[in-house]
Backbone as a printed PyTorch tensor [residue, N CA C, xyz], in Angstrom:
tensor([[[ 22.4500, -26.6790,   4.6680],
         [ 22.7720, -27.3740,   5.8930],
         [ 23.3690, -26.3390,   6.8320]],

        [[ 22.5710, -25.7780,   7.8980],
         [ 22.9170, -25.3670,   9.0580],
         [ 22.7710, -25.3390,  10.3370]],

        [[ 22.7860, -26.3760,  10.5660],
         [ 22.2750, -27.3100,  12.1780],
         [ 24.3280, -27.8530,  12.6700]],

        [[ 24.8800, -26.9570,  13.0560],
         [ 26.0090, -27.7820,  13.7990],
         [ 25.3360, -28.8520,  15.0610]],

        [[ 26.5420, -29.4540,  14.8550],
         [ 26.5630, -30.4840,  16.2170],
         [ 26.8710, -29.9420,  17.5260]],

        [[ 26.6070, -30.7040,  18.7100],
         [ 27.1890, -30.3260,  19.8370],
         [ 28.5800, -30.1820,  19.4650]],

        [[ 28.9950, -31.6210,  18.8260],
         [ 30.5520, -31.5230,  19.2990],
         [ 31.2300, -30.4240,  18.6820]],

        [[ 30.8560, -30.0970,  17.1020],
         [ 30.8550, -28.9150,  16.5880],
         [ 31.2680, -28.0010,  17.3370]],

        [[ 30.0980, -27.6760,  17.6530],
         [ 29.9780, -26.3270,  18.3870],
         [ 31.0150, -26.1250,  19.7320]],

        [[ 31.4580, -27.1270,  20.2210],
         [ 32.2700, -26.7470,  21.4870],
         [ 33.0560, -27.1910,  20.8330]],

        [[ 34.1320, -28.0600,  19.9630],
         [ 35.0350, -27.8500,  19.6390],
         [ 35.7710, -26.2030,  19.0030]],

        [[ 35.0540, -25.9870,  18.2350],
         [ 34.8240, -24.3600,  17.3970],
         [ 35.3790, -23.2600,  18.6190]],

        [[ 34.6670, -23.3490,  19.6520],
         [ 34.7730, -22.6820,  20.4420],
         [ 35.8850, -22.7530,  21.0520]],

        [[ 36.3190, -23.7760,  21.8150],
         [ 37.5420, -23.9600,  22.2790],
         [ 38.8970, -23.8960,  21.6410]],

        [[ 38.7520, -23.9470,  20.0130],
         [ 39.7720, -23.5290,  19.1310],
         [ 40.1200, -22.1320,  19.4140]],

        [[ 38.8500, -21.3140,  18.8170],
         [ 38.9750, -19.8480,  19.0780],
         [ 39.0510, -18.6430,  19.7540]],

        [[ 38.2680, -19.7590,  20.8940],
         [ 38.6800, -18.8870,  22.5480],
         [ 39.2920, -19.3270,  23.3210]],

        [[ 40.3420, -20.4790,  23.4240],
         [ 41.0150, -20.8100,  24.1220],
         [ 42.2030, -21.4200,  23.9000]],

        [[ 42.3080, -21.6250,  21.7110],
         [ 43.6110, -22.1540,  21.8150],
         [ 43.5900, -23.5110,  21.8750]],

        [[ 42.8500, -24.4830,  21.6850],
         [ 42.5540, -25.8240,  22.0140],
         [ 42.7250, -26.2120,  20.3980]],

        [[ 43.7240, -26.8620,  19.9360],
         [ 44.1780, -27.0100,  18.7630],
         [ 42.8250, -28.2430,  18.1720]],

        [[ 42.5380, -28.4950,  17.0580],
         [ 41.4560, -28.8830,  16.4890],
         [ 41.9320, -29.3770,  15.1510]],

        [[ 41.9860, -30.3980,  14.5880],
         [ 42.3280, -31.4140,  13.8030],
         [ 41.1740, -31.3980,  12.4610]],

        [[ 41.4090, -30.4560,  11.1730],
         [ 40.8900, -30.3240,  10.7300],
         [ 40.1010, -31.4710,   9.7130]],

        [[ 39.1270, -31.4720,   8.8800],
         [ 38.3890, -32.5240,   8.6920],
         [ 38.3070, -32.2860,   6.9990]],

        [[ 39.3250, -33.1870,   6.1460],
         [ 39.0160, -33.2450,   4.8710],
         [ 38.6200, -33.9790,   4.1470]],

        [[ 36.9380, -33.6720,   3.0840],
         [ 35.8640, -34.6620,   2.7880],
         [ 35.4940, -35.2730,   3.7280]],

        [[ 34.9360, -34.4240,   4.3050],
         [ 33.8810, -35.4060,   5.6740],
         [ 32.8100, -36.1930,   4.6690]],

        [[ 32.5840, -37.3980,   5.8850],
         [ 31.5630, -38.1890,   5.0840],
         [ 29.8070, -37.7510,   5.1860]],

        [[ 28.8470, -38.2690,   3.8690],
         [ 28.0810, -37.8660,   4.2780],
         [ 27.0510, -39.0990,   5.2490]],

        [[ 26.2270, -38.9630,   5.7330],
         [ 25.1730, -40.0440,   6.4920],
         [ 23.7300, -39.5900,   5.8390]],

        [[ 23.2000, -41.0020,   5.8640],
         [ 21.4550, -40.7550,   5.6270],
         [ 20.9310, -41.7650,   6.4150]],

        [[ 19.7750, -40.8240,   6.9440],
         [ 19.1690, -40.9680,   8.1530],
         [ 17.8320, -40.8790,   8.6240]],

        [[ 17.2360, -41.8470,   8.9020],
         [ 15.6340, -42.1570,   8.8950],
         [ 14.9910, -41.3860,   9.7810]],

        [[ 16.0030, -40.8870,  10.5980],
         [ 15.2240, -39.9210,  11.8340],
         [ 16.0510, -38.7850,  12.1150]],

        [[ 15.7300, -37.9620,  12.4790],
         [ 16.8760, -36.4830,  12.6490],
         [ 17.7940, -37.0360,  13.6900]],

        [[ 19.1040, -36.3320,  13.0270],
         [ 20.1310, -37.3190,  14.0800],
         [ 20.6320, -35.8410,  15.3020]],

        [[ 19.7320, -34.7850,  15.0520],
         [ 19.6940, -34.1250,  16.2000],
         [ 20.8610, -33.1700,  16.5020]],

        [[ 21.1280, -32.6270,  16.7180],
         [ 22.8140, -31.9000,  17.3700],
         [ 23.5340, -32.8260,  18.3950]],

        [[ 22.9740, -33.6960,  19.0650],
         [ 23.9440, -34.7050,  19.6900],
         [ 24.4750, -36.1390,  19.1330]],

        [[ 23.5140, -36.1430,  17.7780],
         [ 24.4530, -37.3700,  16.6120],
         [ 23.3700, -38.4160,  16.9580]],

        [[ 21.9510, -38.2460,  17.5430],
         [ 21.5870, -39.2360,  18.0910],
         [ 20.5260, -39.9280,  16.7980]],

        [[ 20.0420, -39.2320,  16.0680],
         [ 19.0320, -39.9260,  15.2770],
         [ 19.6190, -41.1170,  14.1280]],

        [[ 18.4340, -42.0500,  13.5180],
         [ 18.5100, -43.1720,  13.0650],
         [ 19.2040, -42.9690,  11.6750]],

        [[ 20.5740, -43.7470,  11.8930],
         [ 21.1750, -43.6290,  10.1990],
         [ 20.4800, -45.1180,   9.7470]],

        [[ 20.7380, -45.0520,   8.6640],
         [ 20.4950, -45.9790,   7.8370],
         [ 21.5060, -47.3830,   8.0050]],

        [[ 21.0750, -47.9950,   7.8020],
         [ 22.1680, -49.2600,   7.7250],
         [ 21.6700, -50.8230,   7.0140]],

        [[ 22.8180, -51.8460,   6.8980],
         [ 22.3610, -52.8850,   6.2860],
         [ 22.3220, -52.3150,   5.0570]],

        [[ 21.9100, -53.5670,   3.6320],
         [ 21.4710, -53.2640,   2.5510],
         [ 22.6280, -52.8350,   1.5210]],

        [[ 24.1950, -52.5710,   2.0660],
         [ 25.2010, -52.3350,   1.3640],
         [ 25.3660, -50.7040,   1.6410]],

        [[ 24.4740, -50.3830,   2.9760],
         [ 24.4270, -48.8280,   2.6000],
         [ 25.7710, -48.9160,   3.3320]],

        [[ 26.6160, -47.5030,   2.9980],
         [ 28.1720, -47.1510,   3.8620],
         [ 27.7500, -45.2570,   3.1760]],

        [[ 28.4830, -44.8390,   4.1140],
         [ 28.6140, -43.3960,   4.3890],
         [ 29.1880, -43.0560,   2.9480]],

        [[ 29.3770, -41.9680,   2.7230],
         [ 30.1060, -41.4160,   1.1360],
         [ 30.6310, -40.4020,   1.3360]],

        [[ 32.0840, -40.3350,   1.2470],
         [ 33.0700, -39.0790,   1.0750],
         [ 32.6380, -38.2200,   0.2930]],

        [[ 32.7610, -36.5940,   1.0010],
         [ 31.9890, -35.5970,   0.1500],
         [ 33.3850, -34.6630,  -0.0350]],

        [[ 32.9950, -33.6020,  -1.1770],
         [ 34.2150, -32.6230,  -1.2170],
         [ 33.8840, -31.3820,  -1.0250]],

        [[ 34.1090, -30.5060,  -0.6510],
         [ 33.7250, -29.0110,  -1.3180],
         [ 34.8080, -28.0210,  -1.3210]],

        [[ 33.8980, -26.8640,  -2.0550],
         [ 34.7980, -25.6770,  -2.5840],
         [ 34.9620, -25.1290,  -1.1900]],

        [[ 36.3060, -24.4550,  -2.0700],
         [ 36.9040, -23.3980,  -0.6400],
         [ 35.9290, -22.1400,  -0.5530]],

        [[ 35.6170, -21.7430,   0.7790],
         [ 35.3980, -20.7480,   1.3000],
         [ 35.5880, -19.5440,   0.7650]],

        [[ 35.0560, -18.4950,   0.3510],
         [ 35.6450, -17.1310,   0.1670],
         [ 34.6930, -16.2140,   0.0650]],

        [[ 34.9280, -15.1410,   0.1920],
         [ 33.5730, -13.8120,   0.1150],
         [ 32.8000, -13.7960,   1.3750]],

        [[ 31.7730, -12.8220,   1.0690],
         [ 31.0910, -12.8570,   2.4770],
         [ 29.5990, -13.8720,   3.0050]],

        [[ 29.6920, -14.7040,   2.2840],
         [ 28.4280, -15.4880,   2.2850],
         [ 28.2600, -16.4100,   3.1460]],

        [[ 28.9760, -16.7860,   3.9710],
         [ 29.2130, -17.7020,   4.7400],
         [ 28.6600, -19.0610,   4.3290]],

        [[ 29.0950, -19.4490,   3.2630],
         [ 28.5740, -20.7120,   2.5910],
         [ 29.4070, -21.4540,   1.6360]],

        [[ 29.5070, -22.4710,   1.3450],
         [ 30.3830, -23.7400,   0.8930],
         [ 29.6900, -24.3670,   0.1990]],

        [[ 29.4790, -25.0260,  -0.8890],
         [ 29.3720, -25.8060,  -1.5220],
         [ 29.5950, -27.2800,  -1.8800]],

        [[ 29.4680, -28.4600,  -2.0180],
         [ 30.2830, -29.5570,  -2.8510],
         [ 30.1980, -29.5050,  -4.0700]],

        [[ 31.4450, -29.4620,  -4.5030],
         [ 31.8450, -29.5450,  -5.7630],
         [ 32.4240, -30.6730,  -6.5660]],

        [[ 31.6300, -31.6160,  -6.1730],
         [ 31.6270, -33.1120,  -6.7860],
         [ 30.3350, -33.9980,  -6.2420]],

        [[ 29.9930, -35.1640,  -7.0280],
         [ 28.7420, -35.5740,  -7.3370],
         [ 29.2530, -36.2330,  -5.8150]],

        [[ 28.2770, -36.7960,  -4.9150],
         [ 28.2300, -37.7300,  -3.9220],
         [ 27.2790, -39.0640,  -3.9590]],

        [[ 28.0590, -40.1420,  -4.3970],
         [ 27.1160, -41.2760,  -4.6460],
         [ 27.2480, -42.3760,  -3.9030]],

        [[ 25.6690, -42.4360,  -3.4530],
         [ 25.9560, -43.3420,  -2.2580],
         [ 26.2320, -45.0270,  -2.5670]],

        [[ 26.0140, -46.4180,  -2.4860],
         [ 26.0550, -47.2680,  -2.9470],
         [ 24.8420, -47.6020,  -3.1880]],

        [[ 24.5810, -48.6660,  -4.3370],
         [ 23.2620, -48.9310,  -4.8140],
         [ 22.9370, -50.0460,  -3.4490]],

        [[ 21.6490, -49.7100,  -2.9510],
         [ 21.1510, -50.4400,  -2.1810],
         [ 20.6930, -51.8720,  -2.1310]],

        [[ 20.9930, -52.4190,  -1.7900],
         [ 20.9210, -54.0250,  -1.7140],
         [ 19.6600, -54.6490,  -1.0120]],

        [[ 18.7040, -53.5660,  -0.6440],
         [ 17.8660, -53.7880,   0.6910],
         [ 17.2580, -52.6890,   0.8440]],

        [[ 16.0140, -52.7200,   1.2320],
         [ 15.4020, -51.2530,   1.4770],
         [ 16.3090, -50.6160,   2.5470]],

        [[ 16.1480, -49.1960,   2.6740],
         [ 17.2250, -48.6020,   3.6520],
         [ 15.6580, -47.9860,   4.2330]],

        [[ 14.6870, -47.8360,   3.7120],
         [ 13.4680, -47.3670,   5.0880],
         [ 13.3130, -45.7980,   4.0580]],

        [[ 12.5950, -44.4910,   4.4520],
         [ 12.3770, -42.8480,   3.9800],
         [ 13.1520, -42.6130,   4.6980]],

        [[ 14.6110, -42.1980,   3.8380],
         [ 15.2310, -40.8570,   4.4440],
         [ 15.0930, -39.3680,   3.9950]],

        [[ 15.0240, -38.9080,   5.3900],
         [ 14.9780, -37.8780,   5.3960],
         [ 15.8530, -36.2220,   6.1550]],

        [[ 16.9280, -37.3160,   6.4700],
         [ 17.7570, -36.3430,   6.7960],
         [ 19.3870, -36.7790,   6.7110]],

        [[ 20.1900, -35.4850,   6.4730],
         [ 21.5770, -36.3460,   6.0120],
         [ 22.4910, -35.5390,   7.0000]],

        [[ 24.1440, -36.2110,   7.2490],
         [ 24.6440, -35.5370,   8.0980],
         [ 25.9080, -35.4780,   7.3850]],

        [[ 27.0360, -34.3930,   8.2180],
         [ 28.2950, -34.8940,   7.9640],
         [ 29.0110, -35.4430,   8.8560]],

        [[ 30.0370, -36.0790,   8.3790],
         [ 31.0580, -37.0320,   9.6330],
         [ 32.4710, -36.7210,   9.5420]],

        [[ 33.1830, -36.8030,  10.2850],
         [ 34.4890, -36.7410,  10.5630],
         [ 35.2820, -38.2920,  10.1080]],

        [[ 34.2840, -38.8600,  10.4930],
         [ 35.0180, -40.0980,   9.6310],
         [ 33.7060, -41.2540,   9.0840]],

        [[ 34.2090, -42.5230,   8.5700],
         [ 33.4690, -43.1460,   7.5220],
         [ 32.4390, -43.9250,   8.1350]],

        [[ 32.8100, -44.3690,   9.5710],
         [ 31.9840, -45.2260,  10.4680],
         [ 32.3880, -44.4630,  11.9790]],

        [[ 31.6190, -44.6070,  12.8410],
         [ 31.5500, -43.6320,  14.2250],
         [ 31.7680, -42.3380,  14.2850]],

        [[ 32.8880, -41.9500,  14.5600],
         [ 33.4740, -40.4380,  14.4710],
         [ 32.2820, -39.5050,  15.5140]],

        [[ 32.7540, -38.4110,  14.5980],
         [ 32.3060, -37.0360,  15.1420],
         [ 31.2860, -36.6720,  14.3470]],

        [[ 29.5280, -36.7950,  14.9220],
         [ 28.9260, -35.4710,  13.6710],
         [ 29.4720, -34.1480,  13.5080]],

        [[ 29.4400, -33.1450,  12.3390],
         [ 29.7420, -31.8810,  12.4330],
         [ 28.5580, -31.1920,  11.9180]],

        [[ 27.7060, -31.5620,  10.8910],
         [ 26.3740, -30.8500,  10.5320],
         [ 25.1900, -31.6440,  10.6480]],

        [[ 24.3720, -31.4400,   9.8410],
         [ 23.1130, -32.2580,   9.9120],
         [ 22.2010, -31.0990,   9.3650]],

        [[ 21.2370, -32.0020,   8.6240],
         [ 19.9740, -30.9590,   8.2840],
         [ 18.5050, -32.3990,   7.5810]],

        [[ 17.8400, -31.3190,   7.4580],
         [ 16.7650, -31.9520,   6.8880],
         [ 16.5330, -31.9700,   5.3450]],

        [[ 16.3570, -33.3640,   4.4510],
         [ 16.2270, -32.8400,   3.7490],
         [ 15.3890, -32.1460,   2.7670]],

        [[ 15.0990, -31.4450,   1.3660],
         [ 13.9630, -30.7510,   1.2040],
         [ 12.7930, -31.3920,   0.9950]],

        [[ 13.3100, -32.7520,   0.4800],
         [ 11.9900, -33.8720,   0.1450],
         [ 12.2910, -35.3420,   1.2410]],

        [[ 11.5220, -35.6340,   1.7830],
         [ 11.8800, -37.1010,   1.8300],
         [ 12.2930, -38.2900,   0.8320]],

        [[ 12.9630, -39.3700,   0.8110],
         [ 13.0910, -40.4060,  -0.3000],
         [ 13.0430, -41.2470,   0.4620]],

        [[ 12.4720, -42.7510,   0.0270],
         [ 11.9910, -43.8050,   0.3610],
         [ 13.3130, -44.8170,  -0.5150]],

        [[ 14.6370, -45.3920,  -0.3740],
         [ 15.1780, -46.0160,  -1.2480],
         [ 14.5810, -47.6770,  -0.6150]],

        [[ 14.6200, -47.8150,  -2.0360],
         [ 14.2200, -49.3470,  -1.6880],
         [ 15.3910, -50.2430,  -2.8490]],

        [[ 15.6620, -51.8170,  -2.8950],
         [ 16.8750, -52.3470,  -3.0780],
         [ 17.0410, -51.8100,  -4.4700]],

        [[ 17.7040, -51.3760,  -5.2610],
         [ 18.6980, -51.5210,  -6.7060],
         [ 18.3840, -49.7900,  -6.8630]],

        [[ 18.1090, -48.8350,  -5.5940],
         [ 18.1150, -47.3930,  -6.0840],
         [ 19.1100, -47.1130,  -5.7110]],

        [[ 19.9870, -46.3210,  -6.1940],
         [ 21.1410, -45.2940,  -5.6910],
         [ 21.0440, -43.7380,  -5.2060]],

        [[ 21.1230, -43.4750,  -4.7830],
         [ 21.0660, -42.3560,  -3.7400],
         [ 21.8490, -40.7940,  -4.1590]],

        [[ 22.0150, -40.3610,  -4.7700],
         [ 23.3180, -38.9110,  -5.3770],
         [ 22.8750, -37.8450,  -5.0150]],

        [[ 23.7140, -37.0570,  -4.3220],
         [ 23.6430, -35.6840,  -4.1670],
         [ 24.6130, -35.2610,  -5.3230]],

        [[ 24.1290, -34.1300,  -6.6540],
         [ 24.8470, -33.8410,  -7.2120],
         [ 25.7790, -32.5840,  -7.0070]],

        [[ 26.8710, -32.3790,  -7.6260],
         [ 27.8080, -31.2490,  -7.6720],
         [ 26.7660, -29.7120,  -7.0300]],

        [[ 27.1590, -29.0870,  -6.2160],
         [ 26.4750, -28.2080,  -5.8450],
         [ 24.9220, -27.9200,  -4.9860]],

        [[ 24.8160, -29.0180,  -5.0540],
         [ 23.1030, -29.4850,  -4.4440],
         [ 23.1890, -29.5630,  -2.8500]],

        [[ 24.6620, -29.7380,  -2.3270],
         [ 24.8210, -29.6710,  -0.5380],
         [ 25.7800, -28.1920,  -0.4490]],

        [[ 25.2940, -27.6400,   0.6280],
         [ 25.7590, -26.3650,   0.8530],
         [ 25.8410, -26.4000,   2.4750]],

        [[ 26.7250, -26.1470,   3.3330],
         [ 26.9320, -25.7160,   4.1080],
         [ 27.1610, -23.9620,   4.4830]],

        [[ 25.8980, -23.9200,   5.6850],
         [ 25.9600, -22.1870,   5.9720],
         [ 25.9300, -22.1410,   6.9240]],

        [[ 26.8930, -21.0360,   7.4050],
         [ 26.9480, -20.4380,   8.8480],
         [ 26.6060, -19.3010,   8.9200]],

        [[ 25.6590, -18.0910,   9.4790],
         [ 25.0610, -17.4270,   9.6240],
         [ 25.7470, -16.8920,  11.1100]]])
C-alpha cells in the first residue's frame, strides 16, 4: 500500500514544513471497497450486510526500508449480505467517516457474498513510502 491521500499528503506537509501540529493515528481502521476510493476518499466502500471497518495494528518502523507491516490478523465481520467484488482497501483515521490516509489496490479481486469473512493476515498489509 502506497497511494497516500490528499489529506495525507497535505497534512504531512504542513507538520514538517510549517509546524502545523498533527494528531497522530493509532490502529487506523481498515475499509473495503468496490471501487478505488482514489486519493480524495471518494470511491465505493462497502456497506450494509453487517460489514463495519476493522482496526488494524502494525509494527514499528525501523531501518531503511521505508515500510511497515501489520502485525496482527485483521478480521473483518462475517457478512450478512453480499458486500458486491472488492477490490480495493483503505486506511482510516477513524471507524466511520474520518480521514483516509492510504489506499491501494488489491492483488486479487474477492467477490464476498453472505456467511464469508474477509482476513487480512499478520503481515499480508504493508505500508510503503518511497
Amino acid at each position: 500500500m502506497a497511494d497516500m491521500s490528499d489529506y495525507l499528503e497535505v497534512t504531512l506537509l504542513n507538520e514538517t514544513l510549517n509546524g502545523v501540529a498533527f494528531t497522530a493515528v493509532n490502529n487506523p481502521y481498515i475499509s473495503l471497497h468496490t471501487a478505488n476510493p482514489t486519493d480524495a476518499g471518494t470511491g465505493a466502500e462497502v456497506s450494509g450486510g453487517s460489514y463495519a471497518r476493522t482496526a488494524s495494528s502494525f509494527a514499528t518502523a525501523s531501518g531503511t526500508s521505508g515500510s511497515v507491516a501489520s502485525d496482527a490478523d485483521a478480521t473483518f465481520p462475517t457478512a450478512t449480505a453480499g458486500w458486491g467484488t472488492v477490490g480495493w482497501i483503505g486506511l482510516w483515521d477513524a471507524a466511520s467517516s474520518g480521514n483516509l490516509l492510504y489506499h491501494t489496490a488489491l492483488d486479487a479481486t474477492k467477490t464476498i457474498d453472505s456467511g464469508d469473512v474477509f482476513k487480512i493476515t499478520t503481515g499480508n498489509l504493508t505500508v510503503t513510502l518511497a
